[in-house]
DSSP file (Angstrom, degrees, kcal/mol; ACC not computed):
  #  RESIDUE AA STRUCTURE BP1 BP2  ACC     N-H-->O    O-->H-N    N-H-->O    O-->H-N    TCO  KAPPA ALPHA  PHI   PSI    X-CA   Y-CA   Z-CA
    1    1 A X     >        0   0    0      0, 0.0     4,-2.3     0, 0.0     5,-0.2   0.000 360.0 360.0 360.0 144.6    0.0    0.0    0.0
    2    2 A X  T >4  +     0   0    0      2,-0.2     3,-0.9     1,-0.1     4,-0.5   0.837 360.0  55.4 -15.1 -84.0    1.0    3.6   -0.3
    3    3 A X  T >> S+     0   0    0      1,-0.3     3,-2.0     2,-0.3     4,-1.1   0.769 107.8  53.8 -27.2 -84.4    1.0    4.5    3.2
    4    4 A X  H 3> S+     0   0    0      1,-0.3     4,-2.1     2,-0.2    -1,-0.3   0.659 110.9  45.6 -17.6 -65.2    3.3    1.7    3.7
    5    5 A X  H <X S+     0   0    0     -4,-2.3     4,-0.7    -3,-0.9    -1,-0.3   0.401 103.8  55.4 -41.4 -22.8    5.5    2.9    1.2
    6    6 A X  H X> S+     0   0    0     -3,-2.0     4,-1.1    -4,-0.5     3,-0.7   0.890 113.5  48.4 -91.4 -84.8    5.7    6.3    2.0
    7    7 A X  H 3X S+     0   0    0     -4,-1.1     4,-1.9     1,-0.4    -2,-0.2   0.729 108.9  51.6 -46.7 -45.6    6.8    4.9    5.9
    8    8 A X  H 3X S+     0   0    0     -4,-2.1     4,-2.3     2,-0.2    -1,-0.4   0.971 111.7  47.7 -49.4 -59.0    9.2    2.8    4.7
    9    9 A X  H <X S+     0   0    0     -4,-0.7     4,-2.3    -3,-0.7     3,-0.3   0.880 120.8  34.5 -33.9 -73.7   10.5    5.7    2.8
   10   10 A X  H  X S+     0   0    0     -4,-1.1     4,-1.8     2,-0.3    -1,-0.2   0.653 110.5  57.8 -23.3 -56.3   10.5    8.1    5.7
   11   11 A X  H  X S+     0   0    0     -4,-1.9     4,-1.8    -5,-0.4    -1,-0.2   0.894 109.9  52.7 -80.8 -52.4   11.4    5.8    8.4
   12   12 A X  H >X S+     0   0    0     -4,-2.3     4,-1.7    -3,-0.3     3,-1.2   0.992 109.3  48.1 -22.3 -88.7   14.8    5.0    6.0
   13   13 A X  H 3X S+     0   0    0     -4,-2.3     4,-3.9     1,-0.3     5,-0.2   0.804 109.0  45.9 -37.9 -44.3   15.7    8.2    5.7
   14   14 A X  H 3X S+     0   0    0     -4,-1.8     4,-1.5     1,-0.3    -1,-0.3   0.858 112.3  52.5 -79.7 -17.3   15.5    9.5    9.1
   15   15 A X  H <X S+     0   0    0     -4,-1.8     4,-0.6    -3,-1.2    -1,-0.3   0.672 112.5  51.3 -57.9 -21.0   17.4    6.5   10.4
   16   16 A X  H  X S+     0   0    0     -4,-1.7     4,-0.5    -5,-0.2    -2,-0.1   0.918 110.5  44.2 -66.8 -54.7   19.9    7.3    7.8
   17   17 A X  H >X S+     0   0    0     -4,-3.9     3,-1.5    -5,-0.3     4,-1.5   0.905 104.1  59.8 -69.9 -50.5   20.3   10.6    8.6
   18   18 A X  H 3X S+     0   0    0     -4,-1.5     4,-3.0     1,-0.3     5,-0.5   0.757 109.3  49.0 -60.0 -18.0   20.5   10.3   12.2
   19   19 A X  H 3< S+     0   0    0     -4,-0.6    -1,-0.3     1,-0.2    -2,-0.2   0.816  97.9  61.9 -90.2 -15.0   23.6    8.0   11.7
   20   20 A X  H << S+     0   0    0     -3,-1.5     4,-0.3    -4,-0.5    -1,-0.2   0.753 115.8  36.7 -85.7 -33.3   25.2   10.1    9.6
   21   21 A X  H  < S+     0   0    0     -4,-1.5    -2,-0.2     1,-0.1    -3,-0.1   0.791 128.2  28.9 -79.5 -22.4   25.1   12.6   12.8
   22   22 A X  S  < S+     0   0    0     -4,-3.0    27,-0.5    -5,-0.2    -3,-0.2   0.256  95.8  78.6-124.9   6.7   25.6   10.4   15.4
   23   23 A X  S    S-     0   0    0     -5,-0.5    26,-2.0     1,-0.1    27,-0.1   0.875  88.3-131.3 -82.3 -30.1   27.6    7.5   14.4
   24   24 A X    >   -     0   0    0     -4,-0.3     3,-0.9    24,-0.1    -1,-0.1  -0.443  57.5 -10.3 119.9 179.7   30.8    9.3   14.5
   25   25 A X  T 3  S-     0   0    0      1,-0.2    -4,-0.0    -2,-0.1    -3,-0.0  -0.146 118.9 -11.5 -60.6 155.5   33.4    9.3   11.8
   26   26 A X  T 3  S+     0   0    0      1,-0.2     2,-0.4    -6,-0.1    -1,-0.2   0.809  79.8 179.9  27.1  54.5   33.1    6.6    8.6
   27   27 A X    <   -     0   0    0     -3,-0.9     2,-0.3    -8,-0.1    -1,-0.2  -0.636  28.1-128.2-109.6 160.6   30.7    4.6    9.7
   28   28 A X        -     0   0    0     -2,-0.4    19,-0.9    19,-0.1     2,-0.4  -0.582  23.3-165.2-109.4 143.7   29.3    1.7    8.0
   29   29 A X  B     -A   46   0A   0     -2,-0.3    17,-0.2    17,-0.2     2,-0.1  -0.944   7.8-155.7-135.7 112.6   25.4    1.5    7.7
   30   30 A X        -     0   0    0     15,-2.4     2,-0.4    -2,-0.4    15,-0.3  -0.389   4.7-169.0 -63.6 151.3   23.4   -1.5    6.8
   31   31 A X        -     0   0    0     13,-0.2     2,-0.3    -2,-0.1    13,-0.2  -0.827  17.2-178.9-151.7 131.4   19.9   -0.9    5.2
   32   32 A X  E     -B   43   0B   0     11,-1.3    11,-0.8    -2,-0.4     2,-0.2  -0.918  16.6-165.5-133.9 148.8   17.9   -4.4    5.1
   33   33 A X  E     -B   42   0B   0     -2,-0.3     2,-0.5     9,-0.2     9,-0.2  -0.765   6.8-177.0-150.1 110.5   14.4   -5.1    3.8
   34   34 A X  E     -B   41   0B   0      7,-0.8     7,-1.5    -2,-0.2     2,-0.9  -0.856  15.7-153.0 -95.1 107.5   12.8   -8.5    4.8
   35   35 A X  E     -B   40   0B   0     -2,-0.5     5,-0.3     5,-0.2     3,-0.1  -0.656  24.8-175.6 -61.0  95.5    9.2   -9.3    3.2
   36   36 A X  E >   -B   39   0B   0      3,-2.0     3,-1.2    -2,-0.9     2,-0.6  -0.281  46.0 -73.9 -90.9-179.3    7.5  -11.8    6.0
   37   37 A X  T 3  S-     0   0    0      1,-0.2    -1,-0.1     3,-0.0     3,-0.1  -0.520 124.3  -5.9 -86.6 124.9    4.2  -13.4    5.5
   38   38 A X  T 3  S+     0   0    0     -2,-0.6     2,-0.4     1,-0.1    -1,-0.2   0.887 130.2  82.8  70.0  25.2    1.5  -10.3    6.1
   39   39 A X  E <   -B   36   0B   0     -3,-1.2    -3,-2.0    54,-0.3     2,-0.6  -0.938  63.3-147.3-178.0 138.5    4.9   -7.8    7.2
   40   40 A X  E     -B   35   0B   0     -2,-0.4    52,-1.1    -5,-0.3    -5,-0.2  -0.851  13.4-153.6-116.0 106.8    7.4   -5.9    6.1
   41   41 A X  E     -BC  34  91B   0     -7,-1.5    -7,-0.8    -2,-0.6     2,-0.4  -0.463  13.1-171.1 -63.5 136.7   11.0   -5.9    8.4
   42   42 A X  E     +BC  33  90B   0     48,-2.2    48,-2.7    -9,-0.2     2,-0.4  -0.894  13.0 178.9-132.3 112.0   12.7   -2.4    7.7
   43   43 A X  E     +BC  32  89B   0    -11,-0.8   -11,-1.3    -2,-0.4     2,-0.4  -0.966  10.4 178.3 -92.3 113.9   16.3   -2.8    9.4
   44   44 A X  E     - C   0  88B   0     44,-2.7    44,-1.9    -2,-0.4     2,-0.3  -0.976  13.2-175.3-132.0 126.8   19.3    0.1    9.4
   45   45 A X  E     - C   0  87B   0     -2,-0.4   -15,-2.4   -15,-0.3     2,-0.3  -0.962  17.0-178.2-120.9 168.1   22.4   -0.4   11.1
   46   46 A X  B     -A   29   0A   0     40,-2.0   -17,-0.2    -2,-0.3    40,-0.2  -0.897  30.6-145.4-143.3 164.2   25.5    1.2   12.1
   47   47 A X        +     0   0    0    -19,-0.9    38,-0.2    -2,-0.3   -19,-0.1   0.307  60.9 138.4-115.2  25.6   28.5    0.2   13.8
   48   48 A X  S    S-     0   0    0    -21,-0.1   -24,-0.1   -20,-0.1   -25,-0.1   0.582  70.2-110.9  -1.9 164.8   28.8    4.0   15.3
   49   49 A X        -     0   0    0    -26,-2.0   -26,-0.1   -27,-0.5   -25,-0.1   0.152  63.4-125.5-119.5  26.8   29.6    5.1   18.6
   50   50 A X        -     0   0    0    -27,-0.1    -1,-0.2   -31,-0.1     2,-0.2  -0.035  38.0 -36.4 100.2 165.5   25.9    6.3   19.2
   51   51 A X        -     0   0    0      1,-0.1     2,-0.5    -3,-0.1   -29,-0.1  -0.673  64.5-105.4 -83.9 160.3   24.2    9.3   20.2
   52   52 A X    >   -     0   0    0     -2,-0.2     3,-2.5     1,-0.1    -1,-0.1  -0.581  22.8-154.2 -47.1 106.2   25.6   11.6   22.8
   53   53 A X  T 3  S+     0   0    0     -2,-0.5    -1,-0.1     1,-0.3     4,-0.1   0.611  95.6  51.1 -89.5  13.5   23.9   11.2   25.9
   54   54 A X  T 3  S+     0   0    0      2,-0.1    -1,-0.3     0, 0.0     2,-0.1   0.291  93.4 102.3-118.1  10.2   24.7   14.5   27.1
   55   55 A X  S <  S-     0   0    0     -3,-2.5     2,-0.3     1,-0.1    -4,-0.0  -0.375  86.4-100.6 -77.7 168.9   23.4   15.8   23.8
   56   56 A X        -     0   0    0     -2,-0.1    -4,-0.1     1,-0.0    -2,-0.1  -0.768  44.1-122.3-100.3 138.7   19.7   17.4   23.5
   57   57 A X        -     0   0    0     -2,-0.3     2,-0.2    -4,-0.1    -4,-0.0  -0.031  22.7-143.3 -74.1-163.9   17.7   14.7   22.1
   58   58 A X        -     0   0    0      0, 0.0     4,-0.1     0, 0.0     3,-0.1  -0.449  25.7-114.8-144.5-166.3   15.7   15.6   18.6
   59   59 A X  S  > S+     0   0    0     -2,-0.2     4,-3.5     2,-0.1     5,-0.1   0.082  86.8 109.9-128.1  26.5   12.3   14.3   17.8
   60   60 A X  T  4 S+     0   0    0      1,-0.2     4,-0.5     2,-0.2   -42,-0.1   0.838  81.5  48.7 -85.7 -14.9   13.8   12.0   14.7
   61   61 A X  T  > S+     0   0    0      2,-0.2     4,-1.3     3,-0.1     3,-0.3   0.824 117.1  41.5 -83.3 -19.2   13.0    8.6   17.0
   62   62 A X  H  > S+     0   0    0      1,-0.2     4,-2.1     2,-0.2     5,-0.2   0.846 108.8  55.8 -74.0 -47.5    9.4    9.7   17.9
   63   63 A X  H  X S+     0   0    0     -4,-3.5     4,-1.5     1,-0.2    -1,-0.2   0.794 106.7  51.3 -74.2  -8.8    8.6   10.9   14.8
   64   64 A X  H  > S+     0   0    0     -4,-0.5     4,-3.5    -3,-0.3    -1,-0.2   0.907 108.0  52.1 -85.1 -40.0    9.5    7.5   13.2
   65   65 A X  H  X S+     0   0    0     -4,-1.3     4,-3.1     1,-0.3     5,-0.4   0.987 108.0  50.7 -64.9 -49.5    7.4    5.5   15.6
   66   66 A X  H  X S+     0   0    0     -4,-2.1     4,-1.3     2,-0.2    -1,-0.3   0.867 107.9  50.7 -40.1 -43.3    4.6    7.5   15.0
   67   67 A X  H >X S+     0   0    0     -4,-1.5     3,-2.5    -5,-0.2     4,-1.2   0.989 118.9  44.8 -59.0 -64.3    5.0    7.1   11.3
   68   68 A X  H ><>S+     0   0    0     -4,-3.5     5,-1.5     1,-0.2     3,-1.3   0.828 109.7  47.0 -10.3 -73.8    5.2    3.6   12.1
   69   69 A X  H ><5S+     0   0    0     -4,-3.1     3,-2.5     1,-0.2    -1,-0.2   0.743  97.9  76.2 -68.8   1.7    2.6    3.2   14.3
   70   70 A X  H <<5S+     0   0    0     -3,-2.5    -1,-0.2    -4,-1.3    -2,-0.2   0.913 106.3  38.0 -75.3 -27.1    0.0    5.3   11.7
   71   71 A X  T <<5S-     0   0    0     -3,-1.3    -1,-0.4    -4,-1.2    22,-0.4  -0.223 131.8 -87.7-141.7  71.1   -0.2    2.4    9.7
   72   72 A X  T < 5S+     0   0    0     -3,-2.5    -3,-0.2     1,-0.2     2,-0.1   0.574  85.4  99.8  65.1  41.0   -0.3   -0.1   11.9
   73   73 A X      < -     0   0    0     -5,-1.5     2,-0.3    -6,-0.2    19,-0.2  -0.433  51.9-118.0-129.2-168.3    3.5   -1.2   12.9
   74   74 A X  E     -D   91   0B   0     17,-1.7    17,-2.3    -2,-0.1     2,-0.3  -0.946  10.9-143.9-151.9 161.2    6.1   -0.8   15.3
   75   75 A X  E     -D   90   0B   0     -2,-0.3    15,-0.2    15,-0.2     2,-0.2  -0.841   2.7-165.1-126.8 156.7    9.8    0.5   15.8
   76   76 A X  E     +D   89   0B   0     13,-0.9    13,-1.9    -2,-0.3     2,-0.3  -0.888  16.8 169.9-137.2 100.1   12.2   -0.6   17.7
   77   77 A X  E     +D   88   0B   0     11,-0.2     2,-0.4    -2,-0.2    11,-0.2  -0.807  20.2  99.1-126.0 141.2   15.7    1.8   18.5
   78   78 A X  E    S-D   87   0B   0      9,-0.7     9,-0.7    -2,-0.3    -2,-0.0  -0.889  73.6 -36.4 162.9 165.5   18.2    1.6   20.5
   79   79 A X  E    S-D   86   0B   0     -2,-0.4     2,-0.8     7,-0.2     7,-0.3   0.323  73.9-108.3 -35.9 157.2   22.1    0.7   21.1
   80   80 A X        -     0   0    0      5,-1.8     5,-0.3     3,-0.3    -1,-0.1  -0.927  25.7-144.1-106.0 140.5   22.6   -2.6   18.8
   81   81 A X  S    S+     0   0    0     -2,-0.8    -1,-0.2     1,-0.2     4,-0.1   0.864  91.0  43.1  -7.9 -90.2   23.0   -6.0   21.2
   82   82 A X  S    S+     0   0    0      2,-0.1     2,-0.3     0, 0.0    -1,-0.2   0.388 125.0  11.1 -81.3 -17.1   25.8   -8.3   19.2
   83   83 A X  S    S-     0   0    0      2,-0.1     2,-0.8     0, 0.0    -3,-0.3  -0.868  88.5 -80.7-161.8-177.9   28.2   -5.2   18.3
   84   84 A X  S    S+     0   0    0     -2,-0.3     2,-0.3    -5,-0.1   -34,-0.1  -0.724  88.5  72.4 -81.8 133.9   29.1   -1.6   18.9
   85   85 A X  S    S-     0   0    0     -2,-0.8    -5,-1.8    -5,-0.3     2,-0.3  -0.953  78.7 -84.4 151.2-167.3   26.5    0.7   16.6
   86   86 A X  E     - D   0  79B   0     -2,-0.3   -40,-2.0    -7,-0.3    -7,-0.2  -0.717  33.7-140.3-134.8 159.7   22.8    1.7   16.8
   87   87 A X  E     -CD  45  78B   0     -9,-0.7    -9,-0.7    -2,-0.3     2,-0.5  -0.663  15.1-170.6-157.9 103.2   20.1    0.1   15.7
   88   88 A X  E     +CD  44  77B   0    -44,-1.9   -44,-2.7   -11,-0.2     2,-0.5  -0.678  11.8 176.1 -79.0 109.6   16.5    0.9   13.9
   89   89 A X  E     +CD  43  76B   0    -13,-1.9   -13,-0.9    -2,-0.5     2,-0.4  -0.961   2.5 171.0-118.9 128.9   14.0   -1.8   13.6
   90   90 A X  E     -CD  42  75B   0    -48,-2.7   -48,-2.2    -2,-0.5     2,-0.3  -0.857  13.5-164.6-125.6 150.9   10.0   -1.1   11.9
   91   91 A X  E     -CD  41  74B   0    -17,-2.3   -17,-1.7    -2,-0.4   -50,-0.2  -0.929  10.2-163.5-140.2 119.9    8.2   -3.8   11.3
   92   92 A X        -     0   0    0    -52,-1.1     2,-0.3    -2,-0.3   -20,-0.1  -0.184  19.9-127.8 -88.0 172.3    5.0   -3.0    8.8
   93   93 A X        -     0   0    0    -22,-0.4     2,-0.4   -54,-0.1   -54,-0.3  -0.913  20.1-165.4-139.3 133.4    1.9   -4.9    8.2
   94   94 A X        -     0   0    0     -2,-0.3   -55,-0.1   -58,-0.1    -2,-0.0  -0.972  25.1-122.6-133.4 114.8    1.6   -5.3    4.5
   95   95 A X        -     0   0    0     -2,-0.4     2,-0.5     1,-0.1   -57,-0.1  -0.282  30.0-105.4 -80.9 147.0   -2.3   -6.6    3.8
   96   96 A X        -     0   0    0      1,-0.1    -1,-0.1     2,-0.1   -59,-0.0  -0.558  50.9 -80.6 -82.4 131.0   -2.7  -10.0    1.8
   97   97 A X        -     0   0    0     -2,-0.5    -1,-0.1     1,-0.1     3,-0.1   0.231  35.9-137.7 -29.6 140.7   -3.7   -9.6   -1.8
   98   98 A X  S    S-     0   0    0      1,-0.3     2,-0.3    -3,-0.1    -1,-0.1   0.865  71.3 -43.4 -66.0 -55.0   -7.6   -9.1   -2.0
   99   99 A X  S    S-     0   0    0      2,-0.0    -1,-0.3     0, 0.0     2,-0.3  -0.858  71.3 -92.6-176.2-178.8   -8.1  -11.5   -5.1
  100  100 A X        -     0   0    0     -2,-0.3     2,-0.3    -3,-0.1     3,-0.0  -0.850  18.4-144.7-124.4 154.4   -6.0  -12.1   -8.6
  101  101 A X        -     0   0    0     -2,-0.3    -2,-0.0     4,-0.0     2,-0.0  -0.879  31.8-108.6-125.4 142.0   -6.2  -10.8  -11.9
  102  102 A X    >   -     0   0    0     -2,-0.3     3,-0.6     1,-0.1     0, 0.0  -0.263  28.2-126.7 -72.1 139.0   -5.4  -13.0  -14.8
  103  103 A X  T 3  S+     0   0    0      1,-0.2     2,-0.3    -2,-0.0    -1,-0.1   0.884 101.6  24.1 -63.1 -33.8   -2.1  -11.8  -16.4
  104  104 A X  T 3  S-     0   0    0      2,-0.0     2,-0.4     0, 0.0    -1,-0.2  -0.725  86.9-171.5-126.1  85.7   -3.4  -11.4  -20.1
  105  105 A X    <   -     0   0    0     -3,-0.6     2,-0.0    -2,-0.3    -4,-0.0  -0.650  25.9-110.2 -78.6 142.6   -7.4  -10.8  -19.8
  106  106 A X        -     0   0    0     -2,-0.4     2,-0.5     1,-0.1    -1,-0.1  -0.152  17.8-137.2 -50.8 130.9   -9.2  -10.8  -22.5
  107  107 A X        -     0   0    0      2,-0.0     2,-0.4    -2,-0.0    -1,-0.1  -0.847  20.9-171.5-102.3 140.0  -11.0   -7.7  -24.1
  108  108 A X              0   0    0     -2,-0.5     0, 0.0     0, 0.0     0, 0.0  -0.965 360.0 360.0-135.1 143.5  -14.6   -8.3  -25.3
  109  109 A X              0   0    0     -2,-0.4    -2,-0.0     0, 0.0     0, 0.0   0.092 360.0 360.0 -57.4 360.0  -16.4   -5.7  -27.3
């Protein structure tokens, strides 16, 4: 769906961007996109040294869950687990086709 598409969009960038400010010099940034059954996984990581925590925080992780949550997903941010770097996770829900259309239908007059 749009919407979906649009968030994906959106939700990319501003993870993108935020790493490019807070990841520190040359750091290298994963972008993943998993289709699951009914979901879409949207993953960016970086192997950064993080935000500052004596920096003033921004509104670029809020505004992503909200995009998120507006059509019906979730984020997940925060310091990455397995390595040094940060880490953006959206999960979507991506609705199951409606019905099929034949690949060459037929025109009648």
């Amino acid at each position: 769906p749009p919407a979906v598409g649009a968030a994906v969009y959106r939700i990319t960038q501003e993870a993108l961007t935020n790493a490019v400010r807070h990841a520190g010099p040359k750091p290298s940034v994963r972008v993943a996109v998993h289709a699951e059954r009914g979901a879409l996984r949207l993953s960016v990581t970086d192997d950064g040294t993080g935000p500052d925590p004596a920096g003033t925080p921004g509104f670029g992780l809020v505004g992503m869950r909200e995009r998120a949550r507006s059509v019906g997903g979730t984020l997940d941010a925060g310091p990455r687990e397995d390595a040094d770097g940060f880490e953006v996770t959206a999960v979507l829900p991506t609705p199951a086709p409606t019905g099929t259309a034949p690949l060459n239908p037929e025109r009648t007059a």
